[in-house]
C-alpha positions as CSV (number, residue, x, y, z in Angstrom):
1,X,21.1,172.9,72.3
2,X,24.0,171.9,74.8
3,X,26.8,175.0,74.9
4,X,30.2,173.9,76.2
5,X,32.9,176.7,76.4
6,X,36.2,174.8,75.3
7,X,39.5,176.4,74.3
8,X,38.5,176.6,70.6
9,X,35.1,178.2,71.2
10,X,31.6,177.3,71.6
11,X,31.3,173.5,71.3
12,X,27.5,172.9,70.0
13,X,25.7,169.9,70.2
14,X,21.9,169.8,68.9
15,X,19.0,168.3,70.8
16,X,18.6,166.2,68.1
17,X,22.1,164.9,68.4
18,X,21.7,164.0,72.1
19,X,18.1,162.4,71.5
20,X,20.3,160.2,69.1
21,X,22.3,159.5,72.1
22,X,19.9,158.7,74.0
23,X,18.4,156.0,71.7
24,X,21.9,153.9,71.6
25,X,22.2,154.2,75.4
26,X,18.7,152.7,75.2
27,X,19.0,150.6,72.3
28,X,21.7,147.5,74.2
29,X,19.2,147.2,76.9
30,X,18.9,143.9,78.5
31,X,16.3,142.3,76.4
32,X,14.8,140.7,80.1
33,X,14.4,144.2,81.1
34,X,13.3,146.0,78.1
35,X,9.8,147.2,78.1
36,X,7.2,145.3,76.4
37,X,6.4,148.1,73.7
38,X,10.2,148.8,72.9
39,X,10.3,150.0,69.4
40,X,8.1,152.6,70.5
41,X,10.0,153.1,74.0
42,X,13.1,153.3,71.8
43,X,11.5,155.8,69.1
44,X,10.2,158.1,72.3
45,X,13.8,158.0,73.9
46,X,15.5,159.3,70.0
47,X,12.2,161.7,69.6
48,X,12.3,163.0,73.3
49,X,13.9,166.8,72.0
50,X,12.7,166.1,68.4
51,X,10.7,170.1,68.9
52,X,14.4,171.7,69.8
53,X,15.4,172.1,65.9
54,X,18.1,174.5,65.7
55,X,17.8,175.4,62.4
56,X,14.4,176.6,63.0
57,X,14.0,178.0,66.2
58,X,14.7,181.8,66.8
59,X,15.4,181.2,70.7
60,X,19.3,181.0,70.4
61,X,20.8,183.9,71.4
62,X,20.9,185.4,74.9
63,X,21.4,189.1,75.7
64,X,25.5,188.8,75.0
65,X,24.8,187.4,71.9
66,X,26.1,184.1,72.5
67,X,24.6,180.6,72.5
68,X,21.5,179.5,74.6
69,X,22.4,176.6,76.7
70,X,19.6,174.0,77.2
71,X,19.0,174.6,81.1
72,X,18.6,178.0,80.2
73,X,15.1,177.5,78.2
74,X,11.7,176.8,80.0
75,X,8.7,175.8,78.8
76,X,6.9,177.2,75.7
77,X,4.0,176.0,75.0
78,X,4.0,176.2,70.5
79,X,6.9,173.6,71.7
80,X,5.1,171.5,73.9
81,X,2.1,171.5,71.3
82,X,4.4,170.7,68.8
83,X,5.6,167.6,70.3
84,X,2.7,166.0,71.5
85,X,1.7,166.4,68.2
86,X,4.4,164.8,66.7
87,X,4.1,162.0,69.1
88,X,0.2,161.8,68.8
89,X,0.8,161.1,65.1
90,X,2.9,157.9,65.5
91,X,1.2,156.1,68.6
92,X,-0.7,156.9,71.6
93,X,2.0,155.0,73.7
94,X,4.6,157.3,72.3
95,X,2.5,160.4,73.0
96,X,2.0,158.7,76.8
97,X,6.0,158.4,77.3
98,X,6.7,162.1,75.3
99,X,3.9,163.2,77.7
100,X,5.4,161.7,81.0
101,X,8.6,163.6,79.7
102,X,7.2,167.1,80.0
103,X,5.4,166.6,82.9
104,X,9.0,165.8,84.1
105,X,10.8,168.3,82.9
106,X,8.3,171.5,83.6
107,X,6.3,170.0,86.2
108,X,7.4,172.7,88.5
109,X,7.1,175.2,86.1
110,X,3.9,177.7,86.2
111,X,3.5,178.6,82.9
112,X,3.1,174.9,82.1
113,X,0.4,174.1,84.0
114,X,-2.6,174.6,82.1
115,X,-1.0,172.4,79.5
116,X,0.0,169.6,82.0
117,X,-3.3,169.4,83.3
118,X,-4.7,169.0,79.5
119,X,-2.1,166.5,79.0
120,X,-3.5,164.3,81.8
121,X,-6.7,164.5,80.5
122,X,-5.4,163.1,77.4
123,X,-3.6,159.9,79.0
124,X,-6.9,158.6,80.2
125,X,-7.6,158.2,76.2
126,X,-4.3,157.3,75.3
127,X,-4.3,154.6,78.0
128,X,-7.5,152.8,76.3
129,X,-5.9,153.1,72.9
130,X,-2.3,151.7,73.3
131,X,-4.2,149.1,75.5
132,X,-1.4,149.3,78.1
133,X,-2.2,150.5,82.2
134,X,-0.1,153.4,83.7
135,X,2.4,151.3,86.1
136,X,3.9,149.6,82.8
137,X,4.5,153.4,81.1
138,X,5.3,154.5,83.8
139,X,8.1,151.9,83.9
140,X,9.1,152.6,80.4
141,X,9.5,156.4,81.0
142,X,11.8,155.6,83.4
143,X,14.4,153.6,81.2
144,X,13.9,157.3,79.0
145,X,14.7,159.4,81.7
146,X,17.8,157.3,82.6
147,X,19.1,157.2,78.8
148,X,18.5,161.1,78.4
149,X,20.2,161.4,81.5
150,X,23.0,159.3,80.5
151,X,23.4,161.2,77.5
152,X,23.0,165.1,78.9
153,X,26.2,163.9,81.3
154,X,27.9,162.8,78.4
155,X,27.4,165.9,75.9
156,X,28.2,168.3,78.5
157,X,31.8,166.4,79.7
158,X,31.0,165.6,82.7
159,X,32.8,162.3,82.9
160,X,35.1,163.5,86.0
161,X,38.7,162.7,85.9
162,X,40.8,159.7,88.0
163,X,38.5,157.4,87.5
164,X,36.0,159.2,90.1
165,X,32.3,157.9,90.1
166,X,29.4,160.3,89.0
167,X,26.1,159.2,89.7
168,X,24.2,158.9,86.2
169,X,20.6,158.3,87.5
170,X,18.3,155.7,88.7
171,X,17.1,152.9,86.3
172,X,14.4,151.4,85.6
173,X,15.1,148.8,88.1
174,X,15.1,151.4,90.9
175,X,19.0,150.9,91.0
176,X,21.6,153.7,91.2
177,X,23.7,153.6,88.0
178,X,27.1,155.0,88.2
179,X,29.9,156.0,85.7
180,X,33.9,156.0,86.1
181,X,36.5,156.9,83.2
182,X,39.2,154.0,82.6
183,X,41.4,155.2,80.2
184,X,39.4,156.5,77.3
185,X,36.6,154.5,77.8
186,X,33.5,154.6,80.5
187,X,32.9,152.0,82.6
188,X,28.8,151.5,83.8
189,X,27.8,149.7,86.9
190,X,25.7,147.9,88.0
191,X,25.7,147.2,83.8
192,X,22.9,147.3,82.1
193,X,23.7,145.2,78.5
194,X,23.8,141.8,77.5
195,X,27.0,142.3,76.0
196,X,30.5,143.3,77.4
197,X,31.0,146.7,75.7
198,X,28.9,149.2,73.9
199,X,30.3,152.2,71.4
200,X,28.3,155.5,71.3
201,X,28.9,157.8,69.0
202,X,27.7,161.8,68.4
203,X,28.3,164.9,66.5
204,X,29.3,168.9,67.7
205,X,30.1,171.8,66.0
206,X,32.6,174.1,67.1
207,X,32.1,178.3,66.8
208,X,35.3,179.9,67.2
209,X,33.3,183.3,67.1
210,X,31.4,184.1,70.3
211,X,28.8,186.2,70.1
212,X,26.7,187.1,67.2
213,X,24.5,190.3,66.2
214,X,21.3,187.9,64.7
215,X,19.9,184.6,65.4
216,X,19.8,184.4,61.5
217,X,24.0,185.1,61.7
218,X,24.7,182.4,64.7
219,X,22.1,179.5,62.4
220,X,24.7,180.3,59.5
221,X,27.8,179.5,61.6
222,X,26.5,176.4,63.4
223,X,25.2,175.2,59.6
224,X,28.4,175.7,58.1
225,X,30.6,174.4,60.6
226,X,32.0,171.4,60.0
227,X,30.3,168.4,62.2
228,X,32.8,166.3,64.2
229,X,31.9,162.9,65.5
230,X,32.8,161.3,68.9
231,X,33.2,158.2,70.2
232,X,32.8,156.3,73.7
233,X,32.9,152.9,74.6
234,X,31.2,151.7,77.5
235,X,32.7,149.3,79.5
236,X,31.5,146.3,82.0
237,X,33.8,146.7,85.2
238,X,36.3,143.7,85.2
């Protein structure tokens, strides 16, 4: 989950939540860039965090008591099972792009090595079934990493204030994406849509109690909070 201290409290968002994110940064792509297999790269990029359910997890809690905050969890491997499994189910070029995903985000991690080594295995296979060679998922994964990005920078409020740019990541293209605030609104460039503005919208949960004595206590609050939805528009600059 993503934890943001704010005046009122813990602001939670779920992984789930930002996948969704993720998906309608994705989903306006230029349709001359998209990938070949896009309802698939779109289903990976809304699935990515799928494992991180909050209302089943026990992992929530640091020492304090208070919320876990996603760069503070590393690998487990029940999760990264669980994933690829979940992935496996629907396609092999899903389980391909879910793969590429872990590999990024725990390549540098010990524990996960083992697993990222069987995982590799597994993409020969996987390559032969979706019938697809590794340069164009490996181009795919890369519009996924950009939208998860995208959406991370978003759900933590990191938009910076006077309209100063923040690098988002690079694109598919191999181009340097930036964002600026304009008002209420976020202005992308180089832009990446076919058309001239784009709404996102996503849901948090606000805790105005900050530390709890049980996992089981904390999943109550964040379930019985009231969900609040957001909005951005993303602009093309003028």
């Amino acid at each position: 989950m993503i934890v943001n201290y704010t005046e009122s409290g813990w602001q939670i968002i779920t992984q789930r939540s930002h996948g969704l994110l993720a998906a309608q940064i994705c989903a306006h792509w230029r349709k001359d860039r998209q990938p070949e297999r896009w309802v698939e790269t779109l289903i990976a990029t809304a699935e990515h965090d799928d494992v991180y359910n909050e209302w089943q997890n026990t992992d929530l809690l640091n020492e304090a008591g208070g919320p876990v905050n996603f760069k503070q969890t590393g690998f487990k491997l029940e999760y990264g099972e669980r994933l690829i499994d979940m992935a496996e189910t629907k396609s092999a070029y899903i389980a391909l792009l879910i793969s590429r995903h872990i590999q990024f985000i725990h390549g540098e991690d010990l524990t996960a090595k083992t697993f990222i080594s069987s995982l590799k295995k597994k993409e020969k296979n996987w390559l032969l079934v979706a019938g697809v060679k590794t340069q164009e998922v490996d181009r795919a994964y890369e519009l996924v990493e950009f939208c998860d990005a995208f959406s991370l920078l978003i759900c933590q409020g990191l938009v910076q204030p006077e309209g100063r740019k923040i690098e988002i990541s690079k694109g598919p293209d191999g181009r340097a994406y930036e964002m600026r605030a304009s008002g209420d609104d976020l202005i992308v460039e180089p832009w990446p849509y076919d058309v001239d503005s784009v709404v996102l919208s996503w849901e948090s949960r606000t805790l105005s109690q900050l530390s709890f004595k049980s996992v089981e206590l904390f999943k109550k609050a964040v379930i019985d909070a009231n969900p609040v939805t957001h909005q951005l528009r993303l602009l093309k600059c003028p």
